[in-house]
PDB file of N, CA, C and O in Angstrom:
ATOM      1  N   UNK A   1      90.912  92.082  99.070  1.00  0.00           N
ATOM      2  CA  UNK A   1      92.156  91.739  99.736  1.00  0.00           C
ATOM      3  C   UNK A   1      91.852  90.672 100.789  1.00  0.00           C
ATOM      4  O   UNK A   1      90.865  90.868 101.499  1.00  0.00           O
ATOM      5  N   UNK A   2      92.505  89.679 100.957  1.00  0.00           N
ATOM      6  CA  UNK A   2      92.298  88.418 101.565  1.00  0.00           C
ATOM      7  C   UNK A   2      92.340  89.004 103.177  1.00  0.00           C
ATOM      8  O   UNK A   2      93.156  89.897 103.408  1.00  0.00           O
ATOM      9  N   UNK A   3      91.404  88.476 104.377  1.00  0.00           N
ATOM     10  CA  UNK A   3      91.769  89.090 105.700  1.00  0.00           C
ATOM     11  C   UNK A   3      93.279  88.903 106.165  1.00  0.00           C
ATOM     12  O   UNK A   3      93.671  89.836 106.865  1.00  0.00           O
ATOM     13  N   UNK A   4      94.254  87.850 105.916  1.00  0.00           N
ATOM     14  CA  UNK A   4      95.373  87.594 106.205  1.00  0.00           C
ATOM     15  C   UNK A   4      96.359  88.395 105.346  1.00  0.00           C
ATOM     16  O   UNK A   4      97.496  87.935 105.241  1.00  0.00           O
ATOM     17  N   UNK A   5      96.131  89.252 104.876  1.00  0.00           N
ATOM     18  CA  UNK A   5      97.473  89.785 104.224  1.00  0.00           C
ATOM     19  C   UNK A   5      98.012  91.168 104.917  1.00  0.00           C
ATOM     20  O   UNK A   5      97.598  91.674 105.960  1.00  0.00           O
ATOM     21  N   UNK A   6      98.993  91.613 104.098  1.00  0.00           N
ATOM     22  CA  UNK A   6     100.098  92.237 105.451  1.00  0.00           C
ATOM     23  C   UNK A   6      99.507  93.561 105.990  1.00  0.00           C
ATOM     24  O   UNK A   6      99.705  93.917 107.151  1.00  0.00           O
ATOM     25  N   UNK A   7      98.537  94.511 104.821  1.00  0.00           N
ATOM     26  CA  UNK A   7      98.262  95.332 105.303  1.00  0.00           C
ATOM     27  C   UNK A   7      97.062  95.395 106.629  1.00  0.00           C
ATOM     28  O   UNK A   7      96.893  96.147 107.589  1.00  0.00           O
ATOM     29  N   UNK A   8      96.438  94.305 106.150  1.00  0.00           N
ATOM     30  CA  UNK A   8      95.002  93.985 107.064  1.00  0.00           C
ATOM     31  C   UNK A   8      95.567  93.515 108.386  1.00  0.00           C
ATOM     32  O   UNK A   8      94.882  93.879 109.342  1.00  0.00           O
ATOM     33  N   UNK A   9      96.706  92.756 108.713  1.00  0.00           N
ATOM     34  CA  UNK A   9      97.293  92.641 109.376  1.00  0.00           C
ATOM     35  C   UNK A   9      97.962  93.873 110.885  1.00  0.00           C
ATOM     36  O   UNK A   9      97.896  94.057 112.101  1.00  0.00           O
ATOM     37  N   UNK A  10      98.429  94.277 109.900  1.00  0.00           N
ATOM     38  CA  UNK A  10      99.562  95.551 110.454  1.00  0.00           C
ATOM     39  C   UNK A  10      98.151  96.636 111.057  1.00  0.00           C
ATOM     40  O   UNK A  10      98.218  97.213 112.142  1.00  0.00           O
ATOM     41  N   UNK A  11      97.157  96.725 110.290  1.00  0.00           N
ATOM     42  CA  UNK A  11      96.124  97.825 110.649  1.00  0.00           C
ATOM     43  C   UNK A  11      95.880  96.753 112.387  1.00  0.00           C
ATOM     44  O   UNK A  11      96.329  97.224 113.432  1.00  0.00           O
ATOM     45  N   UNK A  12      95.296  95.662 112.380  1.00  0.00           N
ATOM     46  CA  UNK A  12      94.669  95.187 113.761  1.00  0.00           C
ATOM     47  C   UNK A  12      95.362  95.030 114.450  1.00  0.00           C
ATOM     48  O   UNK A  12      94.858  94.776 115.544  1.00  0.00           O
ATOM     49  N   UNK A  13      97.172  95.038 114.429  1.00  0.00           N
ATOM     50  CA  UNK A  13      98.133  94.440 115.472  1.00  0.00           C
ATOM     51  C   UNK A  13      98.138  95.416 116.369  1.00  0.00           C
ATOM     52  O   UNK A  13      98.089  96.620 116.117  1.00  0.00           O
ATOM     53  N   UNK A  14      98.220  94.724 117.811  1.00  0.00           N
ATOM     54  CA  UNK A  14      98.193  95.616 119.006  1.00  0.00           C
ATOM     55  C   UNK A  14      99.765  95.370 119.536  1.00  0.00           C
ATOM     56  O   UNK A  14      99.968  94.167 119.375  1.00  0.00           O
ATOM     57  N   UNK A  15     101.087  96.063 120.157  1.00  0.00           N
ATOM     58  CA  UNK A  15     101.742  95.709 120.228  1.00  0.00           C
ATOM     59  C   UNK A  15     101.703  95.154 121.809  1.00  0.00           C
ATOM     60  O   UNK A  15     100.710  95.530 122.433  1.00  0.00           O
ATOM     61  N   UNK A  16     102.590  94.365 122.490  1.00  0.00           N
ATOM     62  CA  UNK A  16     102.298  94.039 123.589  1.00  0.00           C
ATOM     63  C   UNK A  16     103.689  94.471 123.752  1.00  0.00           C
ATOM     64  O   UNK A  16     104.574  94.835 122.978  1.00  0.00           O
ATOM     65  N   UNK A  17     103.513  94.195 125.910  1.00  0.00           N
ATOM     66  CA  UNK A  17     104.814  94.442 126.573  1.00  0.00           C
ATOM     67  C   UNK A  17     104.529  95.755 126.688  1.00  0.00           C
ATOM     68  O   UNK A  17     103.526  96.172 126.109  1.00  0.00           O
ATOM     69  N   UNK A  18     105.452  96.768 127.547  1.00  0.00           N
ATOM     70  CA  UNK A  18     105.230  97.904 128.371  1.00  0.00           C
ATOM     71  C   UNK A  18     106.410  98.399 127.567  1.00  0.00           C
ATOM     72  O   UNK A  18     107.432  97.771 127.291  1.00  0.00           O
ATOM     73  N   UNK A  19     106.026  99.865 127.180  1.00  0.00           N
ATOM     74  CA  UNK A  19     107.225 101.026 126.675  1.00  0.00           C
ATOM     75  C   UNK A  19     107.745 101.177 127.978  1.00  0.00           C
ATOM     76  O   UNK A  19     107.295 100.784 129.054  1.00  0.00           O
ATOM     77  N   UNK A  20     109.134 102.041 127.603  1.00  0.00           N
ATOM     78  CA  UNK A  20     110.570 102.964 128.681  1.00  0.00           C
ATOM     79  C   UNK A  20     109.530 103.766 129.292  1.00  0.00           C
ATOM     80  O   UNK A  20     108.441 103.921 128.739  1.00  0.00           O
ATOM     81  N   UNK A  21     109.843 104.322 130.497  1.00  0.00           N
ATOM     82  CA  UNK A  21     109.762 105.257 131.241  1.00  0.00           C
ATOM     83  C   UNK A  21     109.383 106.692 130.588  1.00  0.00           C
ATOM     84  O   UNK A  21     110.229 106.896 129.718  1.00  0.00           O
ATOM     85  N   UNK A  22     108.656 107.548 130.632  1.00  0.00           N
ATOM     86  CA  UNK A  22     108.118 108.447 130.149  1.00  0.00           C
ATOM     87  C   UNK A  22     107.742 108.309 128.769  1.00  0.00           C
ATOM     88  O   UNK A  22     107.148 109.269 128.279  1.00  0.00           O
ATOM     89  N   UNK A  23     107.983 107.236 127.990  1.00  0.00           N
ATOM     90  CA  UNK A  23     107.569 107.250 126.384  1.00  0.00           C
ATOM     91  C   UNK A  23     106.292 107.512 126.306  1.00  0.00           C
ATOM     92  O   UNK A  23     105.577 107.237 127.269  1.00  0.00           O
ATOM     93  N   UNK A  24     105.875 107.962 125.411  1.00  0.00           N
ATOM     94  CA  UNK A  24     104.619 108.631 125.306  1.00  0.00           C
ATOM     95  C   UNK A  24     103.525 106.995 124.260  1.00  0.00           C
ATOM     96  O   UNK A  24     103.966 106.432 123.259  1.00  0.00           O
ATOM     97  N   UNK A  25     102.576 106.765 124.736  1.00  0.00           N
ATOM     98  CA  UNK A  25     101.453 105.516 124.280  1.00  0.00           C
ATOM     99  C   UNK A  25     101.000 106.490 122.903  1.00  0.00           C
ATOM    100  O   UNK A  25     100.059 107.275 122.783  1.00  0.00           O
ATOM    101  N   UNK A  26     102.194 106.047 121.827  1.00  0.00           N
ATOM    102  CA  UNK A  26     101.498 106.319 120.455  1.00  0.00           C
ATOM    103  C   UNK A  26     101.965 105.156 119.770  1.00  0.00           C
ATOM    104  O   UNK A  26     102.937 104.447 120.031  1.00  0.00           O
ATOM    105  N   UNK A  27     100.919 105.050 118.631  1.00  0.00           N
ATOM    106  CA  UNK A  27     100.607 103.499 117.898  1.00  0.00           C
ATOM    107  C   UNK A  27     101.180 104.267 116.306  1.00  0.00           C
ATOM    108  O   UNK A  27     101.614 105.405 116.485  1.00  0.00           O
ATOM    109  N   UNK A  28     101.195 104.073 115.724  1.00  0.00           N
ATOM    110  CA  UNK A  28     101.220 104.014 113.809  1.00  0.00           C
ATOM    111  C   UNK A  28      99.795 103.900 113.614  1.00  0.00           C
ATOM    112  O   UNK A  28      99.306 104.380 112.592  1.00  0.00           O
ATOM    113  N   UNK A  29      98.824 103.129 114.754  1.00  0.00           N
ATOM    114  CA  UNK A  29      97.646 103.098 113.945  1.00  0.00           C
ATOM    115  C   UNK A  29      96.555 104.376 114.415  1.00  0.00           C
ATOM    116  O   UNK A  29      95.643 104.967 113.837  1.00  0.00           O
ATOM    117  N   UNK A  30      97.225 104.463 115.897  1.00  0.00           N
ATOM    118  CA  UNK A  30      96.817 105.696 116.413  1.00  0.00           C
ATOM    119  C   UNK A  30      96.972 107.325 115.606  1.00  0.00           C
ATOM    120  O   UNK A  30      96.166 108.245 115.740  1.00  0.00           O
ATOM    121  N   UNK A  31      97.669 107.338 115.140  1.00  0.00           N
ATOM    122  CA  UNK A  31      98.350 108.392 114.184  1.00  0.00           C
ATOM    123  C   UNK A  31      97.662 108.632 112.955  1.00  0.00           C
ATOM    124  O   UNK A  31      97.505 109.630 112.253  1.00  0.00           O
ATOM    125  N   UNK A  32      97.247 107.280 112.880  1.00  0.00           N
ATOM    126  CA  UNK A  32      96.449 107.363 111.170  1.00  0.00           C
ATOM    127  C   UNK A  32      95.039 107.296 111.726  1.00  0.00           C
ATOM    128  O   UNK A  32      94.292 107.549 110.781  1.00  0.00           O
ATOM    129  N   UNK A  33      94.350 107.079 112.794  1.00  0.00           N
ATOM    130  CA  UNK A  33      93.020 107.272 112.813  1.00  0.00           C
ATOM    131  C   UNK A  33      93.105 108.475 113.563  1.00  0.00           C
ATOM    132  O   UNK A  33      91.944 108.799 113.817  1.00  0.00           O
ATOM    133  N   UNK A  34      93.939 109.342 114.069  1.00  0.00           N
ATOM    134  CA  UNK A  34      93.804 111.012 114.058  1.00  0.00           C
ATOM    135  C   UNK A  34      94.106 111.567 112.836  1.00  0.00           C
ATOM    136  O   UNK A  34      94.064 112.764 113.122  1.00  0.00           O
ATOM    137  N   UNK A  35      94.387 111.506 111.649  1.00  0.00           N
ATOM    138  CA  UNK A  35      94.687 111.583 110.832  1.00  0.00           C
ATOM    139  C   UNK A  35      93.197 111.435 110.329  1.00  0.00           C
ATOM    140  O   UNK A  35      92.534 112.472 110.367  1.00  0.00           O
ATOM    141  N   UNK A  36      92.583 110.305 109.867  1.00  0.00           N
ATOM    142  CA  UNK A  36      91.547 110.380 109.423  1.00  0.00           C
ATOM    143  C   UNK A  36      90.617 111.070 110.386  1.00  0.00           C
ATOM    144  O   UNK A  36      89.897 111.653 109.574  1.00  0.00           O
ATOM    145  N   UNK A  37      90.188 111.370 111.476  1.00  0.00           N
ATOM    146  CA  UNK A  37      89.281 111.910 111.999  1.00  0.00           C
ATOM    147  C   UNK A  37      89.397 113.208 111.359  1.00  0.00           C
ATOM    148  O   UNK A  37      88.437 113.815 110.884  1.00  0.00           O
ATOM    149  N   UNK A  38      90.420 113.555 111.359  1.00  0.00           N
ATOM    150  CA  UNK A  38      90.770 115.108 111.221  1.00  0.00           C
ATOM    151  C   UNK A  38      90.216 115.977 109.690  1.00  0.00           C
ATOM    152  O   UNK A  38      90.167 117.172 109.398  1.00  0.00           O
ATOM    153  N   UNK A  39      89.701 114.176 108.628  1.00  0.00           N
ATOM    154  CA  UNK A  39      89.072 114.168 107.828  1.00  0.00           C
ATOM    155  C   UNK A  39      88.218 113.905 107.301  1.00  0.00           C
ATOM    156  O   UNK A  39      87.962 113.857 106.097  1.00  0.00           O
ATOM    157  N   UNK A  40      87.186 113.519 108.949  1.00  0.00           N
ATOM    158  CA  UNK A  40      85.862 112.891 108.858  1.00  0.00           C
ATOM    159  C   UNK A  40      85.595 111.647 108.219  1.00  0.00           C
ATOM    160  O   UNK A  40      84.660 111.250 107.523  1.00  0.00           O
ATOM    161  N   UNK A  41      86.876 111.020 108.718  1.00  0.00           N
ATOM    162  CA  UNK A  41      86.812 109.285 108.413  1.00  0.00           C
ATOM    163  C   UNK A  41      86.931 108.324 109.268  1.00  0.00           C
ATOM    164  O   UNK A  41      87.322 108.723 110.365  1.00  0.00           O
ATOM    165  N   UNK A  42      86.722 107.069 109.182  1.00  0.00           N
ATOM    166  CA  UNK A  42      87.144 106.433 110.405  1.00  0.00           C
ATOM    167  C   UNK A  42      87.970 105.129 109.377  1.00  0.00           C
ATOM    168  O   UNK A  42      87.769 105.045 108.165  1.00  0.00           O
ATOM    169  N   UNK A  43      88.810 104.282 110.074  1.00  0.00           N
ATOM    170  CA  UNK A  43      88.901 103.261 109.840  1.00  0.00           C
ATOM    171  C   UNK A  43      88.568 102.085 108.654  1.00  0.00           C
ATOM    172  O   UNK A  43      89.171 101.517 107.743  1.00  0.00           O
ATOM    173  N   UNK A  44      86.917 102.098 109.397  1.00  0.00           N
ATOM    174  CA  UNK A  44      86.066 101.503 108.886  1.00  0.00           C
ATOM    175  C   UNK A  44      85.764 102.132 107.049  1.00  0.00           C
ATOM    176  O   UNK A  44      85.648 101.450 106.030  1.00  0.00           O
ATOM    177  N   UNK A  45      85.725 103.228 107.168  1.00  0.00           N
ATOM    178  CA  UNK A  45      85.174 103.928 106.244  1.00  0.00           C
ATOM    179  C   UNK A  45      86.558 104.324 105.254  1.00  0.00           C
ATOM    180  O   UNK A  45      86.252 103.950 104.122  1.00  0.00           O
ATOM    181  N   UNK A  46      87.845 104.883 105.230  1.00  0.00           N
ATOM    182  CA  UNK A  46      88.175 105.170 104.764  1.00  0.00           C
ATOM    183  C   UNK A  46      89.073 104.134 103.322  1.00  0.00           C
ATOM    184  O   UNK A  46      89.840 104.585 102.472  1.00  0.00           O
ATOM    185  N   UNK A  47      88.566 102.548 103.521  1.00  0.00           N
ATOM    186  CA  UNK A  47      88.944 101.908 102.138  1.00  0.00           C
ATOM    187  C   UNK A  47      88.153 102.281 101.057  1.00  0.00           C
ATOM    188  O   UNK A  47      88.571 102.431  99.909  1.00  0.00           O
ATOM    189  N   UNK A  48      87.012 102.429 101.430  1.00  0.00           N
ATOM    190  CA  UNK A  48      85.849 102.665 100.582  1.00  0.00           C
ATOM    191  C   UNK A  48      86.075 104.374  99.973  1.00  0.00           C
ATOM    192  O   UNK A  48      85.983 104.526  98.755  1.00  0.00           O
ATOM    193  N   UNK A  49      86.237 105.060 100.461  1.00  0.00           N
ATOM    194  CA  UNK A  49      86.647 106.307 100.560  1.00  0.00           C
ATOM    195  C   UNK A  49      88.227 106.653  99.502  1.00  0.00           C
ATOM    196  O   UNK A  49      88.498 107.695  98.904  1.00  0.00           O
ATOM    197  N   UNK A  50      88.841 105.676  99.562  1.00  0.00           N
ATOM    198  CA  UNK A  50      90.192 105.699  99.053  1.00  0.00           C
ATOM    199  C   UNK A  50      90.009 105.217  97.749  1.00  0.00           C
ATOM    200  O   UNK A  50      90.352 105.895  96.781  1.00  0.00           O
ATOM    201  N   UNK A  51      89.271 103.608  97.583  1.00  0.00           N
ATOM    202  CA  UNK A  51      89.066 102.962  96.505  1.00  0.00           C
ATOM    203  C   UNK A  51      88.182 104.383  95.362  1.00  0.00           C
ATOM    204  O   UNK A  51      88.845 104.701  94.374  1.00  0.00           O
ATOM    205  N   UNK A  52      87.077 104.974  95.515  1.00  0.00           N
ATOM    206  CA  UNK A  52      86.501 106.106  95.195  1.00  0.00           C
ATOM    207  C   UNK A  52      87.595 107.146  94.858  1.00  0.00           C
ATOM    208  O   UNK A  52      87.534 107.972  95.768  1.00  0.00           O
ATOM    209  N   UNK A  53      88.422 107.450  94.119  1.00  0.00           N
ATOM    210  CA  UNK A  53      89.103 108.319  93.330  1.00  0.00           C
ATOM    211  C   UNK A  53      88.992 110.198  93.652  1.00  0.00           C
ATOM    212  O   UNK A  53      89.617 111.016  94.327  1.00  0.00           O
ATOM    213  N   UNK A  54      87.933 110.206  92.815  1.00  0.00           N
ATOM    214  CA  UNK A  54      87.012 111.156  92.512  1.00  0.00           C
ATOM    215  C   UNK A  54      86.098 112.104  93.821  1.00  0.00           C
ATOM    216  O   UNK A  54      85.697 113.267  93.801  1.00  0.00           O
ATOM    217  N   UNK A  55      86.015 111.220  94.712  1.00  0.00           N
ATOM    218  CA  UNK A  55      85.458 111.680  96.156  1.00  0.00           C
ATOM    219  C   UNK A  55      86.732 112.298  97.114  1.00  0.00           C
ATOM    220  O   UNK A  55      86.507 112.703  98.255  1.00  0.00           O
TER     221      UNK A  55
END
C-alpha cells in the first residue's frame, strides 16, 4: 500500500485545536491501539498479523 493512501493516512493524523470543556482526549486511533494491546499487538505489528489469516 503506497505511504500516501487513505488508510495510512487516517492511522498517523493527529487532530489539532482544543476539544469543549470536559470532553474526554479520545482519538479513533487511541481506541484501536487499546484494542490491540488488549491483544498483544501494537500498531506496528498488527498489518503483518492481519495479512497472516491463519494466525
Amino acid at each position: 500500500m503506497p505511504p500516501d493512501s487513505l488508510p495510512r493516512v487516517a492511522l498517523r493524523w493527529t487532530p489539532q485545536g482544543k476539544r469543549n470543556r470536559g470532553r474526554p482526549k479520545e482519538t479513533w486511533r487511541r481506541t484501536v491501539e487499546r484494542g490491540l494491546k488488549n491483544r498483544g499487538l501494537t500498531l506496528q505489528t498488527a498489518p503483518a498479523t492481519a495479512a497472516d489469516r491463519p494466525k
